[in-house]
ZAMARGU-4260 file (C-alpha; in steps of 0.2 Angstrom, whole numbers, plus 5000, padded with zeros to 4 digits):
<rodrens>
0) 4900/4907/5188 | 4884/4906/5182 | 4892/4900/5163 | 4904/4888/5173 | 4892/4880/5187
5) 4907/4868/5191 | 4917/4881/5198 | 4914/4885/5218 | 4927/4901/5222 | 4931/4914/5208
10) 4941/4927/5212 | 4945/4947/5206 | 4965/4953/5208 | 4969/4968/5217 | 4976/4982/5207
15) 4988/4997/5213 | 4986/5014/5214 | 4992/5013/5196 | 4980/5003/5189 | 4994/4988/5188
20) 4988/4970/5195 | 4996/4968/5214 | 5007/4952/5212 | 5015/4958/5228 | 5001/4951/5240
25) 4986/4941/5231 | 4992/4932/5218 | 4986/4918/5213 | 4998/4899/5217 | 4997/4882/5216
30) 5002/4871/5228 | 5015/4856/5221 | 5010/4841/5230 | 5024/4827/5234 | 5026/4813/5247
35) 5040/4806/5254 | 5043/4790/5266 | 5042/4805/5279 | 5027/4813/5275 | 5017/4824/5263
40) 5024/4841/5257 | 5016/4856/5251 | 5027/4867/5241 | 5020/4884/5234 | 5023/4891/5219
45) 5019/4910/5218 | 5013/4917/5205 | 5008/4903/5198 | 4991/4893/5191 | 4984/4879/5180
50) 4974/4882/5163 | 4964/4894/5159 | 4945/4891/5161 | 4935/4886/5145 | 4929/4901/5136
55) 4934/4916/5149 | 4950/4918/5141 | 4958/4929/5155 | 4952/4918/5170 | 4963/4903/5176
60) 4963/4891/5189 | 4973/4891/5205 | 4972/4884/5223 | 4975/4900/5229 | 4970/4917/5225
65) 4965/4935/5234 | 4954/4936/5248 | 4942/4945/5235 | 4930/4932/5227 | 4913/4926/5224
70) 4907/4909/5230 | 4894/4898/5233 | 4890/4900/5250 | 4885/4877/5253 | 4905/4875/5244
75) 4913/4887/5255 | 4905/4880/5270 | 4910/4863/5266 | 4927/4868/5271 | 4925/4882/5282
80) 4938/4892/5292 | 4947/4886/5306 | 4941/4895/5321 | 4960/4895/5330 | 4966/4906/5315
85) 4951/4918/5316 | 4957/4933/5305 | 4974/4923/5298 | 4966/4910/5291 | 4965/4914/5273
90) 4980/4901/5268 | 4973/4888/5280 | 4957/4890/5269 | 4966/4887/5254 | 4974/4872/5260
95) 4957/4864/5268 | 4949/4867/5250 | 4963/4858/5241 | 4954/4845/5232 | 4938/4849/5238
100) 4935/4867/5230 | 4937/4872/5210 | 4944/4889/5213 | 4948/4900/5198 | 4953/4920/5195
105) 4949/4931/5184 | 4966/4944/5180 | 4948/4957/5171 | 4941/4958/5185 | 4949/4969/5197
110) 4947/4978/5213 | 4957/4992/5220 | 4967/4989/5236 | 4976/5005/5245 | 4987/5001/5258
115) 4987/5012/5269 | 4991/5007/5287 | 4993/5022/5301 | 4998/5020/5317 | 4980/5021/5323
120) 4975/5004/5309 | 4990/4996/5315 | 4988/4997/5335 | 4970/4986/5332 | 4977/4976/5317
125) 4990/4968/5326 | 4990/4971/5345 | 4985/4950/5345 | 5002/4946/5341 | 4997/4937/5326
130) 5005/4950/5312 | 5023/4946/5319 | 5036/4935/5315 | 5034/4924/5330 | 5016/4921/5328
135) 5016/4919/5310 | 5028/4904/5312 | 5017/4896/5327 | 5001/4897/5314 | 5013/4888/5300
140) 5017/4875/5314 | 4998/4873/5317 | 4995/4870/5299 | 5010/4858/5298 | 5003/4847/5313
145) 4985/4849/5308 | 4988/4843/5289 | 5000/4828/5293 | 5011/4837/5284 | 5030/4834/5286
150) 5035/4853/5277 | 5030/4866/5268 | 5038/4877/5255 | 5036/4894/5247 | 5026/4903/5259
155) 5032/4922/5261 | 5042/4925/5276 | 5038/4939/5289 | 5055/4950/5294
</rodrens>
């Protein structure tokens, strides 16, 4: 960050116990923008990103990435998180931040992720109702109301 002081968010990529980047659960996407006489849309594209950044050949921009980064703390709290999503809120962030936030990954820089969740992790993780598929469609209809958005599009589903 310090050779690209433009930037406000760079992120790392998980990696599996195999030492192979996780593009199962924090890969970076870019949100495709259209507007209709309806509304606006938001349709994510997953893996995807924009160009790479000048002279760090193997990071790339996105307005999405990994909940592993490094910011500046005055950027970040510019957008802040939305209080009503406390622990979900990662993809609200990313949506507050578009257009207010340079956000860029790095696919070298990478952290291990093991995912292990026993009965005991899962009793705290998710007795909020939040991790199910019910409350994962209510936050998506919280984010449609709360960004004037008429849809939105590519967002894994929860079975």
């Amino acid at each position: 960050m310090e050779r690209h002081p433009t930037l406000d968010l760079l992120g790392a990529r998980t990696e599996d116990g195999n030492g192979n980047l996780d593009d199962g659960h924090f890969s970076p996407a870019i949100y495709m923008r259209n507007h209709s006489d309806n509304g606006y849309c938001l349709y994510r594209r997953h893996p995807r990103h924009y160009h790479n950044v000048l002279n760090l050949p193997n990071c790339y921009y996105a307005d999405e990435i990994g909940n592993i980064f490094l910011a500046k703390t005055e950027s970040v709290r510019r957008v802040g998180f939305d209080p009503m999503l406390d622990r979900i809120g990662h993809i609200e962030f990313y949506f507050d931040a578009l257009g207010k936030l340079r956000i860029a990954v790095c696919d070298d820089v990478t952290v291990y992720h093991e995912r292990v969740r026993s009965r005991e992790y899962v009793k705290y993780r998710y007795n909020d109702g939040v991790g199910d598929k019910e409350g994962y469609e209510q936050r998506i209809f919280y984010s449609l109301f709360k960004n004037n958005l008429k849809c939105i599009g590519g967002l894994k589903t929860v079975p």
